[in-house]
C-alpha atoms as a printed R data frame, in Angstrom:
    type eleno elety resid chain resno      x      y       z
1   ATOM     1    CA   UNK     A     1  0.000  0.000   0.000
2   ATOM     2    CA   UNK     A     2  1.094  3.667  -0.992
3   ATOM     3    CA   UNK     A     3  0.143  6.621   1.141
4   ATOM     4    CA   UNK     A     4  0.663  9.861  -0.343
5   ATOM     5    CA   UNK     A     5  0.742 13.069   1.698
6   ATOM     6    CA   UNK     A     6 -1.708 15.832   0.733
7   ATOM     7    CA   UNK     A     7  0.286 19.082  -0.779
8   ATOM     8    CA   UNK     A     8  1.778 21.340   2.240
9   ATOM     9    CA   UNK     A     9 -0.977 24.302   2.101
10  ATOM    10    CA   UNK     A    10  0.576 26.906   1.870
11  ATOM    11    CA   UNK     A    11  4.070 25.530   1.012
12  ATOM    12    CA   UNK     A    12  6.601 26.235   3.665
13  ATOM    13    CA   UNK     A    13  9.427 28.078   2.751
14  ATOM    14    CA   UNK     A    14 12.070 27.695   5.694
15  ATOM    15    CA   UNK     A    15 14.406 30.602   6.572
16  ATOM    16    CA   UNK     A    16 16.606 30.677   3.926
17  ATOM    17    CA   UNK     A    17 15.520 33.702   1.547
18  ATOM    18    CA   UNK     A    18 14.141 33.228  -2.373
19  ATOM    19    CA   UNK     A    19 16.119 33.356  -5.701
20  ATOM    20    CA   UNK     A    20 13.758 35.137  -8.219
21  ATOM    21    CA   UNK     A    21 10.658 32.767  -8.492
22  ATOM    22    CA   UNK     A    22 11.288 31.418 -12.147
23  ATOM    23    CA   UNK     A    23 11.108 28.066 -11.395
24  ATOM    24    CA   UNK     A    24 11.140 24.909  -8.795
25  ATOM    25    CA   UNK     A    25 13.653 22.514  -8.312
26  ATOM    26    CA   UNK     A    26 12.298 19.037  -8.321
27  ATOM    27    CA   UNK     A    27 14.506 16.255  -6.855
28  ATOM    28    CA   UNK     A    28 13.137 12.711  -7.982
29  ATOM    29    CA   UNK     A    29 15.851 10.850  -5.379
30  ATOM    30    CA   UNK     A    30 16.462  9.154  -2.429
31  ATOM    31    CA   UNK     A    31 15.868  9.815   0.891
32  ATOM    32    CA   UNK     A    32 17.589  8.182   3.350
33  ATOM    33    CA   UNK     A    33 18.535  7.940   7.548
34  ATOM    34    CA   UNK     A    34 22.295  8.475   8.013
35  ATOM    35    CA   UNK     A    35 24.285  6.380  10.724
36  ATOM    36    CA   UNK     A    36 27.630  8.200  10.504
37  ATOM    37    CA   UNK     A    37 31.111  6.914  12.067
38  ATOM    38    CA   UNK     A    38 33.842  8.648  12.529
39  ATOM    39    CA   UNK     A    39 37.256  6.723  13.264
40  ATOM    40    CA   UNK     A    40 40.839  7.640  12.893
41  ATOM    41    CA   UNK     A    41 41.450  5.772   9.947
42  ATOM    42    CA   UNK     A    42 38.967  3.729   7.606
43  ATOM    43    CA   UNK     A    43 39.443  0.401   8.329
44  ATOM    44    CA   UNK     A    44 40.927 -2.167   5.843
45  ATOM    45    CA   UNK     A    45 39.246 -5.531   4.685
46  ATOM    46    CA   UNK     A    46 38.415 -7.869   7.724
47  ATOM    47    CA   UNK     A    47 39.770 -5.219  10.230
48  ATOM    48    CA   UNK     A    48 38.086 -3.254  12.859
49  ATOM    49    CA   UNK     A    49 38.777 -0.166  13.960
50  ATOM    50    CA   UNK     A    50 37.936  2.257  16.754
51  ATOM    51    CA   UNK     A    51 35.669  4.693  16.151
52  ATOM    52    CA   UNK     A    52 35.455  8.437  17.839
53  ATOM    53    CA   UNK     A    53 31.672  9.268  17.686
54  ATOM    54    CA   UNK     A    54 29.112  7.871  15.968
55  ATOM    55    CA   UNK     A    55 25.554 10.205  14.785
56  ATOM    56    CA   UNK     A    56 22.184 10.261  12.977
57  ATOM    57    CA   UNK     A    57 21.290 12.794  10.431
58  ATOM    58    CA   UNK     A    58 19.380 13.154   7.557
59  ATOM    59    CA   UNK     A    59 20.847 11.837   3.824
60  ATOM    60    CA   UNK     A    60 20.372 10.189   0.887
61  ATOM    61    CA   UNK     A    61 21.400 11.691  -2.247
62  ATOM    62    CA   UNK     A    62 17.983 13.458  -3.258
63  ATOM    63    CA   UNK     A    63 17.107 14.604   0.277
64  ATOM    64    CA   UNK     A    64 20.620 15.917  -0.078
65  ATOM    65    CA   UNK     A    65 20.110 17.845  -3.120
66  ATOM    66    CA   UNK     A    66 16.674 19.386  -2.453
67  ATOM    67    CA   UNK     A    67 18.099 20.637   0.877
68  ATOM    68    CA   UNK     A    68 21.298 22.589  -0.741
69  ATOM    69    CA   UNK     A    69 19.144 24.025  -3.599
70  ATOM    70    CA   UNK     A    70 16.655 24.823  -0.574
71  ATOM    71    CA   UNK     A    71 19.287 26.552   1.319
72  ATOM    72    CA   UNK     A    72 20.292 27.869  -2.102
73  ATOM    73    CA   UNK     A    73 16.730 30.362  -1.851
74  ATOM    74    CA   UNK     A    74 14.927 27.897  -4.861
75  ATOM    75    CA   UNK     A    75 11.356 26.779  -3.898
76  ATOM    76    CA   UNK     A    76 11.696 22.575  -4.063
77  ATOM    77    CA   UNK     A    77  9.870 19.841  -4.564
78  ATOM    78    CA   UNK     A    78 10.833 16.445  -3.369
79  ATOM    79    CA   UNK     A    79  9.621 13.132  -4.974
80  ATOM    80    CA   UNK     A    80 10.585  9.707  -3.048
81  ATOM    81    CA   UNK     A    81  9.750  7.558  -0.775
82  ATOM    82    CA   UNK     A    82 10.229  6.344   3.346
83  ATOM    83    CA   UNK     A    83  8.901  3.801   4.971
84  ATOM    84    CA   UNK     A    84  6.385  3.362   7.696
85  ATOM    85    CA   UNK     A    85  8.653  4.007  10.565
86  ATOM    86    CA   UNK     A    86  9.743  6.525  12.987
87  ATOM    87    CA   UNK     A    87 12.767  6.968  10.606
88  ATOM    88    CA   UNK     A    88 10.583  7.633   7.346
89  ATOM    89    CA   UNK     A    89  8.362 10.076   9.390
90  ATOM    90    CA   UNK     A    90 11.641 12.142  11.138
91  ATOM    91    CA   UNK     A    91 13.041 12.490   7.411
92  ATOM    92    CA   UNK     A    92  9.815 13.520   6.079
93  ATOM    93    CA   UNK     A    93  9.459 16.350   8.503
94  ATOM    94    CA   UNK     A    94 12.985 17.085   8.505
95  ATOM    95    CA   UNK     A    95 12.387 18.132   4.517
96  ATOM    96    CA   UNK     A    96  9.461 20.170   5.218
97  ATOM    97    CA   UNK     A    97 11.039 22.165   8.180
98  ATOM    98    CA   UNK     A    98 14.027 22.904   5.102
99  ATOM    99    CA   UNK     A    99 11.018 24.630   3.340
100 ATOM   100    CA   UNK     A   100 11.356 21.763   0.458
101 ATOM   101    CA   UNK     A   101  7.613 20.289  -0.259
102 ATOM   102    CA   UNK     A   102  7.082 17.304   0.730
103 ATOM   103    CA   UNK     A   103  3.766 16.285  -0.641
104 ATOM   104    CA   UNK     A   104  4.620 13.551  -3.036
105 ATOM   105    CA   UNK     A   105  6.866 11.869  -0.630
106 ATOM   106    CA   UNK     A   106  4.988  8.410  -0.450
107 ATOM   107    CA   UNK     A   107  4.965  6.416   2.466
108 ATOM   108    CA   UNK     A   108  5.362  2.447   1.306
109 ATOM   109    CA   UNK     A   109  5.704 -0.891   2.953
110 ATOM   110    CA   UNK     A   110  9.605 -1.288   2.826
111 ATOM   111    CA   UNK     A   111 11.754  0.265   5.481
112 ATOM   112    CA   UNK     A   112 13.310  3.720   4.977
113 ATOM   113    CA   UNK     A   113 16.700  3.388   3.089
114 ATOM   114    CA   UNK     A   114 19.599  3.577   5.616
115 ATOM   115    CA   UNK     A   115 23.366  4.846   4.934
116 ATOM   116    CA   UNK     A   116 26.255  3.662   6.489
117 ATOM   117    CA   UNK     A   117 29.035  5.762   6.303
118 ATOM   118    CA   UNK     A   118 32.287  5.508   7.828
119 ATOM   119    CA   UNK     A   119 34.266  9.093   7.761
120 ATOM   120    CA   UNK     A   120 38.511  9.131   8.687
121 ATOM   121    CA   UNK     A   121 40.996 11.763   7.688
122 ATOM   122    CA   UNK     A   122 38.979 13.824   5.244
123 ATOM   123    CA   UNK     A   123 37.914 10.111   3.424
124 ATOM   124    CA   UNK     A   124 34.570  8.213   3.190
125 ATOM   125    CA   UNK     A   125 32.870  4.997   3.111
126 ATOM   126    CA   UNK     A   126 29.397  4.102   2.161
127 ATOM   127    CA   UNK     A   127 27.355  1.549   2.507
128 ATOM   128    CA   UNK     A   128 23.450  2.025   1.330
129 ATOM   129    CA   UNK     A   129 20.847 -0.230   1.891
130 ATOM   130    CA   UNK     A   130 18.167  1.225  -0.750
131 ATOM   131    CA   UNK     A   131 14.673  0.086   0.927
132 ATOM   132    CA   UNK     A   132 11.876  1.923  -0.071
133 ATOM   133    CA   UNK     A   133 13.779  4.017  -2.548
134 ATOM   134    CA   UNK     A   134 13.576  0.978  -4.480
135 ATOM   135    CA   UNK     A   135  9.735  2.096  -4.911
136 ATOM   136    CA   UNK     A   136 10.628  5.837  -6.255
137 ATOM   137    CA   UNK     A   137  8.606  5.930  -9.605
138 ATOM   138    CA   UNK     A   138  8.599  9.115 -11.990
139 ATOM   139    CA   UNK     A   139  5.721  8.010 -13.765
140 ATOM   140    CA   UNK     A   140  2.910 10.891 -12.481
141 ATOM   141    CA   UNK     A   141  5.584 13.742 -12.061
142 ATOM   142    CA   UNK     A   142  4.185 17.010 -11.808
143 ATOM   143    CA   UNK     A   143  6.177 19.356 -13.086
144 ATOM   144    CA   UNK     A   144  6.308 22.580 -15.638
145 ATOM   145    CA   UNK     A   145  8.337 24.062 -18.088
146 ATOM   146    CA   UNK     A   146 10.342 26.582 -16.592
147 ATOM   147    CA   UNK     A   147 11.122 23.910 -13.405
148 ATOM   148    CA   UNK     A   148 15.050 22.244 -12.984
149 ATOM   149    CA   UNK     A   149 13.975 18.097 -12.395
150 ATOM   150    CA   UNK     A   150 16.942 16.694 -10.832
151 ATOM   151    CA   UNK     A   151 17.993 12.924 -10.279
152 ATOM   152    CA   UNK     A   152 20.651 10.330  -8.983
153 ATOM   153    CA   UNK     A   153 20.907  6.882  -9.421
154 ATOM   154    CA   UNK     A   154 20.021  5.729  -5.474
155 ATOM   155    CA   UNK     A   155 16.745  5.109  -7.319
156 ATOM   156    CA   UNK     A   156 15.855  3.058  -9.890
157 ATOM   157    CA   UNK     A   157 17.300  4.031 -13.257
158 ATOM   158    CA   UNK     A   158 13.600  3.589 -14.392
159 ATOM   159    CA   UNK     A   159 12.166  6.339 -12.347
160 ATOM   160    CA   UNK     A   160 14.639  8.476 -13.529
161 ATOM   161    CA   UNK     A   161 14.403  7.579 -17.446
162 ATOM   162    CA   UNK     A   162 10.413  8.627 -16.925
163 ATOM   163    CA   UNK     A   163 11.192 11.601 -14.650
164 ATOM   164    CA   UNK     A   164 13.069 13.160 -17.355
165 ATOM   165    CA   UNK     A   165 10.810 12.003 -20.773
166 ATOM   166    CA   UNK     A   166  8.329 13.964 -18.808
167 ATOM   167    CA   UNK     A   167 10.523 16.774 -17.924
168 ATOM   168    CA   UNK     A   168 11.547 16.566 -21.791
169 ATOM   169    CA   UNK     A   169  8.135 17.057 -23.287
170 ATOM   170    CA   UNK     A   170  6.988 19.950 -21.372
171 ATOM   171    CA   UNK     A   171 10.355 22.116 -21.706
172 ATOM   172    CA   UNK     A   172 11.735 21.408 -18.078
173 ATOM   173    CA   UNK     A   173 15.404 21.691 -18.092
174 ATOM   174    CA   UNK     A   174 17.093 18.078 -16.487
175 ATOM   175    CA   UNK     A   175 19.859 17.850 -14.139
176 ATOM   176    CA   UNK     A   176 21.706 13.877 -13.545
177 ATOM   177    CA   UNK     A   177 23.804 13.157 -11.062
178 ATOM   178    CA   UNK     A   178 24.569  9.356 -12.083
179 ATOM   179    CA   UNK     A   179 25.631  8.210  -9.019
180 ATOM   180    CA   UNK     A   180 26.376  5.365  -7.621
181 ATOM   181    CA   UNK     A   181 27.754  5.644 -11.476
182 ATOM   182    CA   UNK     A   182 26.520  2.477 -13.407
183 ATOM   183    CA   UNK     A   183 26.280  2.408 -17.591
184 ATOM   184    CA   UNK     A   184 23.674  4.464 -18.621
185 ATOM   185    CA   UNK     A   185 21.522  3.825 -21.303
186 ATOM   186    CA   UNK     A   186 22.190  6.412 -24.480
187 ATOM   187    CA   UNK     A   187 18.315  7.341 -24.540
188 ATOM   188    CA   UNK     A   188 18.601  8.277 -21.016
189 ATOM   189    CA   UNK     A   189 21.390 10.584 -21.867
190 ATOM   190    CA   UNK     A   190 19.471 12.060 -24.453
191 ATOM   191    CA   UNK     A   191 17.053 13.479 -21.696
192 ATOM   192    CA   UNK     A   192 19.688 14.980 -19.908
193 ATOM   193    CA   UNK     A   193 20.757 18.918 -20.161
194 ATOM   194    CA   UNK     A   194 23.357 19.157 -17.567
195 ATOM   195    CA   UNK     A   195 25.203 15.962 -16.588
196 ATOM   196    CA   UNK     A   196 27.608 16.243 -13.378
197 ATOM   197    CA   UNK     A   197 29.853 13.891 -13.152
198 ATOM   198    CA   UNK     A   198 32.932 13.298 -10.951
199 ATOM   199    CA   UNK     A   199 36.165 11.718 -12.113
200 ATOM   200    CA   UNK     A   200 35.516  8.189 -11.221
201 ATOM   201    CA   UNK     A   201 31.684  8.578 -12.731
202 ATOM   202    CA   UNK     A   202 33.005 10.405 -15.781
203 ATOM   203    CA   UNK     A   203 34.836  6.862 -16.474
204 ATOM   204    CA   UNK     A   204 32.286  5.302 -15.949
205 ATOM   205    CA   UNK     A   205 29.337  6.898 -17.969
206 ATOM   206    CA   UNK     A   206 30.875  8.463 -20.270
207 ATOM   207    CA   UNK     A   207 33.957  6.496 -20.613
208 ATOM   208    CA   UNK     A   208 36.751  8.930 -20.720
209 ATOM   209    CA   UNK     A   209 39.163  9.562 -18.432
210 ATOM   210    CA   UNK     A   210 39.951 12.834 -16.205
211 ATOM   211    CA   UNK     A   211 43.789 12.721 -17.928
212 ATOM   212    CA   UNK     A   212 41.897 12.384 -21.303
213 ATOM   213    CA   UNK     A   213 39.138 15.767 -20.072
214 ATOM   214    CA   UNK     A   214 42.326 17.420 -19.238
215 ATOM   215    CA   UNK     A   215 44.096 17.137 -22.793
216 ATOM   216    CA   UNK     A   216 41.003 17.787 -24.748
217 ATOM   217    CA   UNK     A   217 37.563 18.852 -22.665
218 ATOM   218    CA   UNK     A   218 35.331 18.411 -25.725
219 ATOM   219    CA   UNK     A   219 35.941 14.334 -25.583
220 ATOM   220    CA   UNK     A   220 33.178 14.072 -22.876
221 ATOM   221    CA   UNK     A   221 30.492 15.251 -25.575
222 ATOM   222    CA   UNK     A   222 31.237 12.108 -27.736
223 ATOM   223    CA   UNK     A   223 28.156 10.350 -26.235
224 ATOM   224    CA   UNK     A   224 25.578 13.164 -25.143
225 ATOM   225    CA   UNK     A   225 25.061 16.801 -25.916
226 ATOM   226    CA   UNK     A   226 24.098 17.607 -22.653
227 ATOM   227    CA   UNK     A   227 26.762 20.105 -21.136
228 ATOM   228    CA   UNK     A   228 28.898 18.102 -18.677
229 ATOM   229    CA   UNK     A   229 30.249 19.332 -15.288
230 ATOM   230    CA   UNK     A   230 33.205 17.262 -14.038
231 ATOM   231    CA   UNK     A   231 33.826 17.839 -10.302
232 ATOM   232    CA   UNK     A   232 37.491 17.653  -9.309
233 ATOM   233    CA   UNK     A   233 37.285 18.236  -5.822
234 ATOM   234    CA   UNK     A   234 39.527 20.661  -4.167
235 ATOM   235    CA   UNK     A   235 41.143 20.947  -8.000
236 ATOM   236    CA   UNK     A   236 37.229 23.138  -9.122
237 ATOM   237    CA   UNK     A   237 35.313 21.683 -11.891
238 ATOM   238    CA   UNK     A   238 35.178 21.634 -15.843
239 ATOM   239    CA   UNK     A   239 32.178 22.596 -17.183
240 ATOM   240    CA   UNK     A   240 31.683 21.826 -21.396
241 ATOM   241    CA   UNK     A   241 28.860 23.401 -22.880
242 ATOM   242    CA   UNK     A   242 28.628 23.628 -26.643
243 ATOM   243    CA   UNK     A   243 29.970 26.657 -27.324
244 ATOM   244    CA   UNK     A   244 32.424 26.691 -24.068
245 ATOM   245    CA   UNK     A   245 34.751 25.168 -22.168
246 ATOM   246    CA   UNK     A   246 34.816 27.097 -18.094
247 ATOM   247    CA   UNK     A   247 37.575 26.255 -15.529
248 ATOM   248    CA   UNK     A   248 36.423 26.763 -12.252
249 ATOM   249    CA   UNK     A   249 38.587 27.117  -9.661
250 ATOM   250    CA   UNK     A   250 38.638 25.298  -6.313
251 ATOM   251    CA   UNK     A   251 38.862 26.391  -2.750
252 ATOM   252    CA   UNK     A   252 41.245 25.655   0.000
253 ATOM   253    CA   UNK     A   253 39.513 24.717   3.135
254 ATOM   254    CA   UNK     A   254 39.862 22.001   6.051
255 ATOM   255    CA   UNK     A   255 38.130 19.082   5.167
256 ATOM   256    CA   UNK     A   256 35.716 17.597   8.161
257 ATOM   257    CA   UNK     A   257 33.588 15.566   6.229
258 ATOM   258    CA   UNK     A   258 33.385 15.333   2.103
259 ATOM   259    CA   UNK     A   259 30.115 13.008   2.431
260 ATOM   260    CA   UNK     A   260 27.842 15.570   1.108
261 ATOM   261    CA   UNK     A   261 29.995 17.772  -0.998
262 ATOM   262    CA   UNK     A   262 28.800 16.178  -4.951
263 ATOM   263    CA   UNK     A   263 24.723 16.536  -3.373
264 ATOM   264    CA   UNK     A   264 25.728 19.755  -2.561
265 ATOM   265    CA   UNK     A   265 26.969 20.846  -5.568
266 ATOM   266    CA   UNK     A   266 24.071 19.377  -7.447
267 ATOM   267    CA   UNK     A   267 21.382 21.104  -5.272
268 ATOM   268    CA   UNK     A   268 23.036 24.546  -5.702
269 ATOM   269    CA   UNK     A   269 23.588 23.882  -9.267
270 ATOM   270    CA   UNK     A   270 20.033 23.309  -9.986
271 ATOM   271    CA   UNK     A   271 18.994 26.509  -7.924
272 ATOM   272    CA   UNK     A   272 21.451 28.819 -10.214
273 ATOM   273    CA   UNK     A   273 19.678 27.309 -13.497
274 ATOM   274    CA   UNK     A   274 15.894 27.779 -12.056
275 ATOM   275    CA   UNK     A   275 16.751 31.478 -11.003
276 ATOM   276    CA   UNK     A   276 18.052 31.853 -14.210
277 ATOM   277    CA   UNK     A   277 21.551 32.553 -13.706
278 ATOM   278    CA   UNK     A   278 24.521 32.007 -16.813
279 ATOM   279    CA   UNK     A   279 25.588 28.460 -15.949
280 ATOM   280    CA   UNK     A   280 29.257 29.761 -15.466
281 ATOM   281    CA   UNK     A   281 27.982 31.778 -12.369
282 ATOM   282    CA   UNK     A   282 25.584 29.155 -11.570
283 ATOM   283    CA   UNK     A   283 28.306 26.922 -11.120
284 ATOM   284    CA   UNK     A   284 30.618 29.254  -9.113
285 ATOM   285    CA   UNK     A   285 28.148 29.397  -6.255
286 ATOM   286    CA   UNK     A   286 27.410 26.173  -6.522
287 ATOM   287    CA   UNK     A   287 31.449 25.193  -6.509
288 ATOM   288    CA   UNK     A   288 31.524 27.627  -3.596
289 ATOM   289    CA   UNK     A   289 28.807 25.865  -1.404
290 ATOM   290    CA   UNK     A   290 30.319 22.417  -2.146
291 ATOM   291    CA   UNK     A   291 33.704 23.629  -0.555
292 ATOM   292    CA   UNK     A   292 31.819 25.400   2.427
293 ATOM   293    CA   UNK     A   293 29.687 21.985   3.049
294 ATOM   294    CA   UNK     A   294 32.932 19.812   3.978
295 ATOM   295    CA   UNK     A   295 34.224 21.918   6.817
296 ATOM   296    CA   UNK     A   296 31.303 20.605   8.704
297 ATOM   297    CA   UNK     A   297 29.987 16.687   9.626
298 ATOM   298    CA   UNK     A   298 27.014 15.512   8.357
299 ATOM   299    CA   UNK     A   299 25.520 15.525   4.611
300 ATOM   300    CA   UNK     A   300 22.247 17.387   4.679
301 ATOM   301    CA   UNK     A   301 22.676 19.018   7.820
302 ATOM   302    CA   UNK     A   302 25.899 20.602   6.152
303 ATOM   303    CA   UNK     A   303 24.383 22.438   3.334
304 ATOM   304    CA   UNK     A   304 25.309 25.970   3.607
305 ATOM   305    CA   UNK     A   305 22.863 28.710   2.894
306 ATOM   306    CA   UNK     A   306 22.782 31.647   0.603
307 ATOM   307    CA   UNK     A   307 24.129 33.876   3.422
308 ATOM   308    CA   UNK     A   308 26.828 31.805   3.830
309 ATOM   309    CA   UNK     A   309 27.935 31.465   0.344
310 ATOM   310    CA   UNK     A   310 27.762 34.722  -0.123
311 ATOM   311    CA   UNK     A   311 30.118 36.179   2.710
312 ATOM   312    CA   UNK     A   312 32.577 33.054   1.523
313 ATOM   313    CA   UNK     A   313 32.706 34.058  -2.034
314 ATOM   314    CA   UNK     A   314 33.260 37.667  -0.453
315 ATOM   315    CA   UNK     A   315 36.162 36.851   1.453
316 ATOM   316    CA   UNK     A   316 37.399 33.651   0.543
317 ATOM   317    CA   UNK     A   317 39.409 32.452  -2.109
318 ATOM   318    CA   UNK     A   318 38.013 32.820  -5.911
């Protein structure tokens, strides 16, 4: 049985300020209950380890991603599913609280999805047991033509293929994040506008390497038109667009916890291109907030607002 929650009336909006109202970002994703480690190194195979602290906080990529673009000032939508437990209903209301709308977030017999992640000098582990993000369909997605639909790969590759053929026939602009990176179908990457990509995922979807981005940029286009953003960590980004290759630069900060840092990216991202904003200034902020969201623990909890961003860009690095 599927419960769907009636639309939030009036949406809430959180505390986090409004890009110009252009468009919504809707996140067709995973949502799921955190269990973070930390330990002073990650352990190797068959070893245990000592861990420092251990907490409970609110992931999965696509509660992730609507919470950055959220913070970002866009007015989201979330799509997924939790299960019926006190877990499912903590997340739900967690995303509602962010000002992200909630309202087809179904409530399904499988067990929220649960995240294990083990965090040690700067590094990660993951472990995700899917649950009811398993369920996730894009089938019925509501959605209009000047709204940014975003998706991962934590759900089925389905739900994202129909997500976007809908987002494709009324003029929605589409945002994938393939990750977990698996080969992707070339009529899925036909749907796709803006594919972000890290180097490992790059390899994988696209199959190029980052030494073979780095001697000619244009080789990611060989299978999709979409313009590709390749994260490089601390290193920026490369963004190809087809008239353009940007070089963004990175940002030196202390790393506390990277777990977040790609949703991060994505969410804020996806807020630039539903306000509007030239992609290459789009993707400064969101470069920006990804670099911010790693000097703290936690994924969704760590998603820095507009505020923030702002007084960073002001007096941080470029």
């Amino acid at each position: 049985m599927v419960t769907r929650y009636r639309p939030v009336d009036p949406p809430v909006r959180g505390r986090w300020g409004r890009l110009p109202a252009v468009g919504r970002v809707v996140v067709v994703g995973s949502i799921n209950d955190d269990l973070v480690v930390t330990a002073r190194r990650l352990p190797g195979p068959g070893e245990t380890v000592a861990g420092t602290s251990v907490a409970r906080s609110a992931g999965g990529k696509g509660a992730n991603q609507a919470v950055a673009a959220a913070r970002a000032g866009a007015a989201v939508a979330m799509v997924g599913c939790v299960g019926h437990d006190p877990a499912g209903s903590r997340l739900r209301e967690g995303l509602v609280a962010e000002g992200v709308d909630a309202s087809a977030v179904a409530v399904v017999e499988a067990p929220t999805g649960i995240a294990i992640v083990t965090v040690a000098d700067g590094e990660n582990t993951i472990v995700v047991v899917p649950g009811a993000n398993a369920l996730v369909s894009g089938d019925d997605l509501a959605v209009g033509p000047g709204d940014v639909v975003v998706a991962q790969l934590e759900t089925p590759l389905a739900a994202t293929a129909a997500a976007f053929a809908r987002a494709r026939a009324v003029g929605a602009t589409t945002v994938f994040n393939p990750a977990p990176a698996v080969p992707v179908p070339d009529e899925v990457l036909g749907l796709v506008d803006h594919l972000v990509v890290n180097e490992h995922e790059v390899a994988i979807v696209l199959g190029v390497t980052a030494a073979e981005v780095g001697a000619d940029p244009t080789v990611v286009r060989r299978r999709t038109a979409a313009a590709v953003h390749l994260t490089l960590g601390a290193d920026g980004a490369v963004v190809v667009t087809a008239d353009d290759v940007l070089t963004v630069a990175g940002h030196a900060v202390e790393v506390v916890d990277p777990t977040g840092a790609g949703d991060c990216l994505v969410g804020w991202l996806a807020a630039g291109l539903a306000a509007r904003l030239p992609v290459a200034e789009a993707v400064r902020r969101a470069g920006a907030a990804a670099a911010l969201s790693v000097t703290r623990p936690g994924a969704a909890p760590a998603m820095p607002t507009t505020a923030e961003v702002d007084a960073f860009l002001a007096d941080g690095p470029a």
